[in-house]
C-alpha positions as CSV (number, residue, x, y, z in Angstrom):
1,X,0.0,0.0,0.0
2,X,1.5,3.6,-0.9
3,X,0.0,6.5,0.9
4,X,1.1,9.6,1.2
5,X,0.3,13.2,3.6
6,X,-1.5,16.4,1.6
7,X,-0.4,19.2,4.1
8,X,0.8,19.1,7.7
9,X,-2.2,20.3,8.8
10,X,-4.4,17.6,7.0
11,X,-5.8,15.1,9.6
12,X,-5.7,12.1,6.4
13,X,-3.5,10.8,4.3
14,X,-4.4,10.3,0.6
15,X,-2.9,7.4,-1.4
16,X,-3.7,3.9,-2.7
17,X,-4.3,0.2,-2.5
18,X,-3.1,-2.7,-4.8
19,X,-0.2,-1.0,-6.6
20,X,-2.3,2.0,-7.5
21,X,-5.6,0.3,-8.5
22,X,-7.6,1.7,-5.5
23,X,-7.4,5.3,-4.6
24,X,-7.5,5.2,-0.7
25,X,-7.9,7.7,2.1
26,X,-7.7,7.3,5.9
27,X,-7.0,9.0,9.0
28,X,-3.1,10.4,9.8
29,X,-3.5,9.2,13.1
30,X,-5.1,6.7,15.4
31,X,-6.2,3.1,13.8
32,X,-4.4,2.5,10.0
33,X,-5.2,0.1,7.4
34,X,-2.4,-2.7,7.1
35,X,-2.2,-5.9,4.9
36,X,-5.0,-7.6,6.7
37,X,-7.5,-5.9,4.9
38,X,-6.0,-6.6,1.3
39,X,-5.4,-10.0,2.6
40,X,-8.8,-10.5,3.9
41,X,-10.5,-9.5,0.3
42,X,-8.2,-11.8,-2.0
43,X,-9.5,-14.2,0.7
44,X,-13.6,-13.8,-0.4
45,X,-15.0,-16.3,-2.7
46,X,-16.9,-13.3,-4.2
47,X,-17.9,-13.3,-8.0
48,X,-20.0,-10.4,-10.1
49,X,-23.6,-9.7,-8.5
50,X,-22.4,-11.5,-5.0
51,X,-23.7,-9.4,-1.6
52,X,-20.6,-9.1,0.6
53,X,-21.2,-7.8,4.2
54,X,-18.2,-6.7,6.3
55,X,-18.2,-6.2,9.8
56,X,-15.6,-3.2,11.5
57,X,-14.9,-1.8,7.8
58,X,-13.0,1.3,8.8
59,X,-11.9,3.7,5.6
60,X,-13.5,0.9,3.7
61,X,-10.7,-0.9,2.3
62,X,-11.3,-4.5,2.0
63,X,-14.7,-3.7,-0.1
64,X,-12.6,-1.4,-1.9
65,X,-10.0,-4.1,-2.7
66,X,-12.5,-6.9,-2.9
67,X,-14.4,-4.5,-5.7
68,X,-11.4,-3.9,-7.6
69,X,-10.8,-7.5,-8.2
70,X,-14.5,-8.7,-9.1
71,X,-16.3,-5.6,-10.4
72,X,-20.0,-5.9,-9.7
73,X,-20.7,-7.0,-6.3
74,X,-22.6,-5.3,-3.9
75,X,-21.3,-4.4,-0.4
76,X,-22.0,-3.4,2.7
77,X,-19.9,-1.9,5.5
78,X,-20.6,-1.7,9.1
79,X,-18.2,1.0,11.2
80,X,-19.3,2.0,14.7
81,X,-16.9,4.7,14.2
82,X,-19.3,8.1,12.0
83,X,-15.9,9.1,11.0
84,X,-14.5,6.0,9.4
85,X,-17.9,5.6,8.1
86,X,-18.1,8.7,6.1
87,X,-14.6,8.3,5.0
88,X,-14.8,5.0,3.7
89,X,-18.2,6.6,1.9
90,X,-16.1,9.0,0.6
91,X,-13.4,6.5,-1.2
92,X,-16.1,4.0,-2.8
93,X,-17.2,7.2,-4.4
94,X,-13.7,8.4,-5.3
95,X,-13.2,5.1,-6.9
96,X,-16.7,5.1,-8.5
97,X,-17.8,1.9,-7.0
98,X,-21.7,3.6,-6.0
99,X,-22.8,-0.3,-5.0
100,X,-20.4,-0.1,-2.2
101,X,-22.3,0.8,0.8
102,X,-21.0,2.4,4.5
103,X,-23.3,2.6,7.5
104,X,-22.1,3.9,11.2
105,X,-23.5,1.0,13.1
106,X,-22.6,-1.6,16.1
107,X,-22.2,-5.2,14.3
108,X,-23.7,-6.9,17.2
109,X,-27.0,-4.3,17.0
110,X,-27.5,-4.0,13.3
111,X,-29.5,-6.5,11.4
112,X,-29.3,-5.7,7.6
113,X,-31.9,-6.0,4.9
114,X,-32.0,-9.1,2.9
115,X,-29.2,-11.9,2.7
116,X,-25.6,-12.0,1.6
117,X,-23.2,-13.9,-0.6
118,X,-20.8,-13.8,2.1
119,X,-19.4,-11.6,5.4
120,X,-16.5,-11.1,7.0
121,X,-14.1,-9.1,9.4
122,X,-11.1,-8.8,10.8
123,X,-12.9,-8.5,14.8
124,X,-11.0,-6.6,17.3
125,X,-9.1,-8.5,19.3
126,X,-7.5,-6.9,22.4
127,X,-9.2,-7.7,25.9
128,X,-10.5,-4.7,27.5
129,X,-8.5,-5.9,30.7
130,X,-5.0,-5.1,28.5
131,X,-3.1,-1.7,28.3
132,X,-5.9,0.4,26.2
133,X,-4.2,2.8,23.5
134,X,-4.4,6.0,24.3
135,X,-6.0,6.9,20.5
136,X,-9.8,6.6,20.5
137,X,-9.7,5.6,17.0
138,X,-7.3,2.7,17.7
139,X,-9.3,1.3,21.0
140,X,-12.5,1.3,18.9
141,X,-11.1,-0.9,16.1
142,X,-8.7,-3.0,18.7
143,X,-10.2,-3.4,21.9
144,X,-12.7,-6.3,22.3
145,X,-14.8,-7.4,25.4
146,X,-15.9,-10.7,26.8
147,X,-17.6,-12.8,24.7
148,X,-17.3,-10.1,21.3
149,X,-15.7,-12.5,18.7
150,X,-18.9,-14.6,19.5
151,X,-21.2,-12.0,19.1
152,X,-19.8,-10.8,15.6
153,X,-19.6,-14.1,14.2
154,X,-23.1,-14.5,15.2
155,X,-24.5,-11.1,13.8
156,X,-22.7,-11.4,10.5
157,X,-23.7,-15.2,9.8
158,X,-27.2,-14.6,10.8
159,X,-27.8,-12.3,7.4
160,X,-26.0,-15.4,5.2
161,X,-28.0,-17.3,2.4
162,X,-27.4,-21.0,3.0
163,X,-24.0,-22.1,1.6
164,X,-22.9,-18.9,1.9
165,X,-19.1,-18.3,3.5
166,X,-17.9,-16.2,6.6
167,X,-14.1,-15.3,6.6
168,X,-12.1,-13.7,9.5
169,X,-8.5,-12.7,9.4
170,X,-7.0,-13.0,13.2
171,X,-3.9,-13.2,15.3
172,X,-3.5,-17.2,15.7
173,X,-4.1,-17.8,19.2
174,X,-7.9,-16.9,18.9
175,X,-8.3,-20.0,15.9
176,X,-9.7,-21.9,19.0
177,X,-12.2,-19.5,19.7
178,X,-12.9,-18.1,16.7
179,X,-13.7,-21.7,15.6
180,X,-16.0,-22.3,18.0
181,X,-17.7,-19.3,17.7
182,X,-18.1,-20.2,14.0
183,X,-19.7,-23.3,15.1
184,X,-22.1,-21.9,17.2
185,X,-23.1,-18.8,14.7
186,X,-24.4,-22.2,12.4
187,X,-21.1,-21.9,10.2
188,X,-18.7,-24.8,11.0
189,X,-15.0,-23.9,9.5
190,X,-13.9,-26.1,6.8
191,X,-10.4,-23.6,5.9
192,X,-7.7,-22.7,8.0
193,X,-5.0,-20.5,6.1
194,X,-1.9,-19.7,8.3
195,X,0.2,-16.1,7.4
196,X,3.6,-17.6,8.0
197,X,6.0,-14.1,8.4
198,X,9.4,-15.6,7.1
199,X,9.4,-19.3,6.5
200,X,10.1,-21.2,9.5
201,X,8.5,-19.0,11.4
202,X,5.1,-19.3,13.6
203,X,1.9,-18.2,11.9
204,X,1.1,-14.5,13.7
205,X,-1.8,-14.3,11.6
206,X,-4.5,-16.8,10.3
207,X,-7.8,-16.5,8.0
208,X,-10.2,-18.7,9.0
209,X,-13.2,-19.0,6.7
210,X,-16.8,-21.2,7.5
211,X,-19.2,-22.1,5.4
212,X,-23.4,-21.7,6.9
213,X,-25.2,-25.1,7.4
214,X,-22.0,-27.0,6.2
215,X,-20.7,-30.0,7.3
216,X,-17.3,-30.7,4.6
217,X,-14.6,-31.3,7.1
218,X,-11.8,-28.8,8.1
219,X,-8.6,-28.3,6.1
220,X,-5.6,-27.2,7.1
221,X,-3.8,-25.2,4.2
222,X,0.0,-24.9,3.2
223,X,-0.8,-20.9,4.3
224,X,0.9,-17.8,2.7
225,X,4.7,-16.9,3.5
226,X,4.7,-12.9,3.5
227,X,8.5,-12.3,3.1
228,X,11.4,-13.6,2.1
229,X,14.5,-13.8,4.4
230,X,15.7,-10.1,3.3
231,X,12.3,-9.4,4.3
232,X,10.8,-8.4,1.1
233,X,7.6,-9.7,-0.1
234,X,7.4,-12.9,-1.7
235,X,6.4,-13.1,-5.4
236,X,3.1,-14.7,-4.3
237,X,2.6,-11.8,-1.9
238,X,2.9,-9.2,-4.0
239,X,0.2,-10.4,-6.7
240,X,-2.2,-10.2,-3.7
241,X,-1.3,-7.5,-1.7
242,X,0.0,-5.0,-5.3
243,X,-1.3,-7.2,-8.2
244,X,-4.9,-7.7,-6.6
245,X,-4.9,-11.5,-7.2
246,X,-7.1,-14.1,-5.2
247,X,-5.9,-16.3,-2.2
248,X,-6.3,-20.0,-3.3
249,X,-9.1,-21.5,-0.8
């Protein structure tokens, strides 16, 4: 991703996603986009015409990302932050995508109209009982209580045609609870896909995807190796974090 500041005095950055295919804005300050977003749309099983629901959208830029790659589908965003909210607004309309929706709304509280294709998130994940950041923006998108990985997987499979996939990008030591709470939102995980940082090195990050009313069994994928040893992305990164391609699930 290549972003970039306007003035010193601007509270955003303006820049892009995917090696310049997505025209991207988001706050200076306080919670950033990283790779998991880009990661987590190469990850959707989306095609032209699906309904994609995302839970915690931010600036928008996993729809954003996920539109690029499969023009055509329909989303819709759920920030509890207004300000996120509107920005991500803003870039689906700076990248002309007008079926790219963004409401300010709790996950947990918001039941949307009709069904989707398929939902995802990437949940926040820090117990309230840690060291909370001192940036409101950043507490908001990290900080998660008792009981809230549960509660999202719940609220976004609920709005799911049958069939239809849930995918959540997450540090690796929540796969047991995030699995279970797949199983219990009706969405038993078939796919586990580890993030390796460097081969040899332990999986930080994971996405874990379900499938609603399914009963295949779970695989365990080969996973993703991010960088090489001189710490550069690996060829296979860059066509999905710069070239916009699809994760193999």
């Amino acid at each position: 991703m290549q972003h970039r500041a306007v003035s010193p005095s601007d509270e955003r950055t303006h820049g892009h996603l995917l090696n310049r295919q997505v025209h991207y804005t988001q706050p200076r300050h306080g919670f950033r986009s990283g790779v998991e977003p880009v990661l987590l749309a190469a990850a959707i099983p989306a095609r032209s015409g699906s309904r994609v629901l995302e839970g915690g959208s931010g600036a928008g830029a996993t729809l954003l990302c996920l539109a690029a790659r499969i023009p055509g589908i329909a989303g819709l965003g759920l920030e509890q932050d207004p300000s996120l909210a509107a920005l991500a607004r803003q870039n689906a309309a700076a990248n002309g995508w007008a079926d790219l929706t963004f409401v300010a709304a709790d996950v947990t509280a918001t039941v949307p109209e009709g069904t989707f294709d398929h939902a995802c998130a990437n949940p926040p994940y820090h117990a309230t009982t840690s060291t909370p950041s001192p940036d409101r923006t950043r507490r908001m998108a990290k900080s998660a209580a008792p009981g809230q990985l549960a509660a999202w997987a719940a609220a976004l499979a609920g709005p799911l045609r049958p069939r239809g996939t849930l995918t959540f990008i997450l540090p690796a030591p929540l796969l047991a609870a995030a699995a279970a709470a797949f199983v219990r939102a009706g969405c038993a995980p078939t796919v586990i896909l580890p993030l390796w940082p460097k081969t040899g090195q332990p999986a930080k990050l994971l996405l874990l995807r379900g499938v609603k009313g399914s009963r295949t069994p779970l695989r365990l994928l080969p996973g993703l190796t991010l960088h090489t040893a001189e710490g550069s992305f690996t060829e296979e990164a860059q066509s999905i974090l710069r070239g916009g391609a699809a994760l193999s699930i």
